[in-house]
N, C-alpha and C positions, 0 to 999 in steps of 0.2 A: 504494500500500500504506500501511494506516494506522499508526500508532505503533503503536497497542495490538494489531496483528495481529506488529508484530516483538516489541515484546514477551512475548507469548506465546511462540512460537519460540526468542525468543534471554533469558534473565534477563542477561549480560554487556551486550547491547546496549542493553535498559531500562535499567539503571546509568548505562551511556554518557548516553545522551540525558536522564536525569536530571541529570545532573552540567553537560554542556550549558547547560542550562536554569537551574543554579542560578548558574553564573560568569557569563553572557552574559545572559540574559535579566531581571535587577533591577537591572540600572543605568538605571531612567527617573526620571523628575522630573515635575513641572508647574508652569510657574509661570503666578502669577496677574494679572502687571503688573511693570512696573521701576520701580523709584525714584530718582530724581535730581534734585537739586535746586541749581541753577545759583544763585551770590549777585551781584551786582552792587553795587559799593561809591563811594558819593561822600564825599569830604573836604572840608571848607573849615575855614578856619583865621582868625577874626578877632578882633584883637588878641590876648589870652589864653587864649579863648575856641573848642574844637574842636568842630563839628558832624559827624557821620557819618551817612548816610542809607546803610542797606542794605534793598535788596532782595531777596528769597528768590522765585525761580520755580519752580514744577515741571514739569519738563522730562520726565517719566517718562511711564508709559503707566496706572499707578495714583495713585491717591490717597496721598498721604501724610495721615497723622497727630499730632497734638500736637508740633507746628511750633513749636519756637524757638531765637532768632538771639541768640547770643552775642557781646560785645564783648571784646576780651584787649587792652588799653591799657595802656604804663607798668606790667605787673605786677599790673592792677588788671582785676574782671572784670565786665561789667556786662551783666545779662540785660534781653534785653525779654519782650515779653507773651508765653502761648502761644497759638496759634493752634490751631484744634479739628481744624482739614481744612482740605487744601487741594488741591483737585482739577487734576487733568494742566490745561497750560496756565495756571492761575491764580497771582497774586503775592502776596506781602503781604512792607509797607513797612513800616520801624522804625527811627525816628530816637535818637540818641546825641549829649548836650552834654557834653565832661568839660572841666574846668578846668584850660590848662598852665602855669601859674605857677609858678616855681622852676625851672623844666628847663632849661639850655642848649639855646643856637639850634643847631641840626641836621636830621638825618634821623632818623625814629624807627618803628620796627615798627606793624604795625598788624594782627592776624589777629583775624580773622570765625569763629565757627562755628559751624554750625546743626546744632542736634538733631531727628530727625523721626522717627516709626516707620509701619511696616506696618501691613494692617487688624488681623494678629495681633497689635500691639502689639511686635514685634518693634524693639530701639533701633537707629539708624542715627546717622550723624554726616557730617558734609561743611566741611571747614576750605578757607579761600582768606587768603592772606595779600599785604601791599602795604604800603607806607609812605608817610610825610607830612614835609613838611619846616616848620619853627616858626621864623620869625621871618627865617632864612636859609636860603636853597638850600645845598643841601653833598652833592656828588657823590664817593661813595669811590673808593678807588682799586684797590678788588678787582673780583674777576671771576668769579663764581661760577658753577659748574654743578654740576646732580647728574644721575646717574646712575640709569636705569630699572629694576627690578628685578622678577622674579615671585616671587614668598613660597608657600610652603607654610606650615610650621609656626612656619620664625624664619631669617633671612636679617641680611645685614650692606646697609647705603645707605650708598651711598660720593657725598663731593661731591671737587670739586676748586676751588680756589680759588688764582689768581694774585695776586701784588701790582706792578699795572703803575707804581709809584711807584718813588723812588727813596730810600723812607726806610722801614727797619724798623717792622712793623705789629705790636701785639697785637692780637688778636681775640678776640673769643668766637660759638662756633657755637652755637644755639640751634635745635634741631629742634621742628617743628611736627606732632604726627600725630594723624589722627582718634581718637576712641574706638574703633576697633576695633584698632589697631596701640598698640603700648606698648614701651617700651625702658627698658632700667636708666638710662639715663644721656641726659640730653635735653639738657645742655649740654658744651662741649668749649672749656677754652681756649688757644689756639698764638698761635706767634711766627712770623711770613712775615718773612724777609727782603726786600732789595727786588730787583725783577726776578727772583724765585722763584716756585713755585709747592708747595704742598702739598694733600695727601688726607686730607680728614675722613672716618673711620668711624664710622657709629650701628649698633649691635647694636637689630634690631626684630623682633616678634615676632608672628605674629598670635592677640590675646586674643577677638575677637567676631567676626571678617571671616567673610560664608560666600564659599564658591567662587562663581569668575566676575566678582566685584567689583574695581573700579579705583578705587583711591585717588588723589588726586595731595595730595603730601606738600610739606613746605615745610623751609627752615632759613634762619635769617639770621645775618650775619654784620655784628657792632656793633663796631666800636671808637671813641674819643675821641682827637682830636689839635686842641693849645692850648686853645680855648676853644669848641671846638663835638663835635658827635655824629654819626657816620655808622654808616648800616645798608645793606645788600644783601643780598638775597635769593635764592636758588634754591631751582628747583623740581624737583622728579622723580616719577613714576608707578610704582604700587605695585600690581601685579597676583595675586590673592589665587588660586590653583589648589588644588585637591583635592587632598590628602595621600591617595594611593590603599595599598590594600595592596597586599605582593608581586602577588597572584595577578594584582589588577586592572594594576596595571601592568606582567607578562608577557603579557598577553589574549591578544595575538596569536600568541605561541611556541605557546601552547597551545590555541587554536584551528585552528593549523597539526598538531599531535598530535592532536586530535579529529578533523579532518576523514579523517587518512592511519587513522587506527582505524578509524572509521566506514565506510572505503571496504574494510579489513581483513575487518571482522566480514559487512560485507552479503555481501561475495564467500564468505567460507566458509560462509555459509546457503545460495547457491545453490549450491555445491557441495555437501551435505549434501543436498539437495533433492534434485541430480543423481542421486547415488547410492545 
């Protein structure tokens, strides 16, 4: 039996199977390729002198678009070329000299991050972060980890940070997040006692993310003790999900209520029919 023959018979059950049709049936999509774009980061360090060679791959199943790889050094930000396209499978290389004169021997942050869009011109971003040590090695004495997270609209990342030292630590937390995640507040600074541990919170938000995307997010943790600089890093995954409305996120209570209606309305036609 076809729709439009119940319909005729029944206007309640047209309604029904209208409404159907308008809850369940426009949640489709298409997509047209994934975008991902893997960086790969070499350091060397001679005399004064930092070289950085990164690489950008695309790792996706589309092309990316107007490709370019950012440097965040010391505070300092240094862009390279853009690139036009760069198609699935393909790489493109970009070298970085900054000058570290004046800085104390240490460890020091080091984050990458590349801008790239869709064929719509749509912006994307993908941050990787690492560090380098200048003149001396110098291994902190924190321990850091964060915490995974799935985001809708704005969510709290939580890290955790021990101090396996035996000497009171200042720090400062320094979050790293693509362009499409943004927070009020990107730095944090605490006192770890020793053999302690504490919970860094960043309030973060999603300003550009669409649904189904995965970020992986960074924050480091610098402090200075006598004559040198230590940094450590953690990382955590940022999973971007659809802020549904009520209805969409009841579907099923009420797909459970349309089905027991529908079974409602067909039985009293053929009773009606019967009689």
């Amino acid at each position: 039996m076809t729709y439009r023959m119940f319909a005729r018979r029944s206007p309640q059950l047209g309604l029904f199977l209208t409404f159907l049709v308008w809850m369940f049936g426009s949640n489709t999509s298409v997509t047209a390729g994934i975008l991902r774009i893997e960086t790969q980061t070499g350091v060397t360090v001679a005399g004064d002198l930092l070289k950085v060679r990164v690489t950008a791959t695309n790792k996706g199943t589309g092309p990316a678009h107007s490709v370019q790889v950012h440097l965040i050094l010391l505070s300092e930000r240094h862009r390279g070329p853009v690139k036009g396209r760069l198609d699935p499978g393909e790489a493109d290389t970009v070298l970085f000299e900054r000058s570290l004169a004046r800085i104390r021997k240490g460890r020091y942050p080091l984050t990458v991050l590349v801008d790239f869009h869709d064929a719509n011109q749509y912006p994307f971003s993908a941050v990787s972060c690492t560090t380098f040590h200048f003149r001396q090695e110098a291994n902190p004495d924190l321990l850091c980890l964060g915490s995974d997270i799935t985001l809708e609209t704005a969510g709290d990342l939580r890290f955790s940070v021990k101090n396996l030292g035996f000497e009171p630590r200042k720090a400062r937390a320094t979050l790293v997040l693509p362009k499409e995640l943004s927070t009020p507040r990107s730095q944090i600074d605490l006192d770890i006692d020793p053999r302690s541990e504490k919970a860094v919170v960043f309030e973060i938000t999603n300003f550009s993310a669409l649904s189904g995307a995965s970020y992986p997010v960074f924050c480091y943790f610098e402090y200075d003790s006598e004559a040198s600089h230590y940094t450590a890093v953690a990382r955590a995954l940022v999973k971007v999900v659809k802020d549904e409305n009520w209805f969409r996120r009841t579907k099923l209570f009420w797909l459970g209520v349309a089905i027991v209606l529908g079974v409602i309305l067909v039985a009293l036609q053929f009773k009606r029919k019967g009689s």
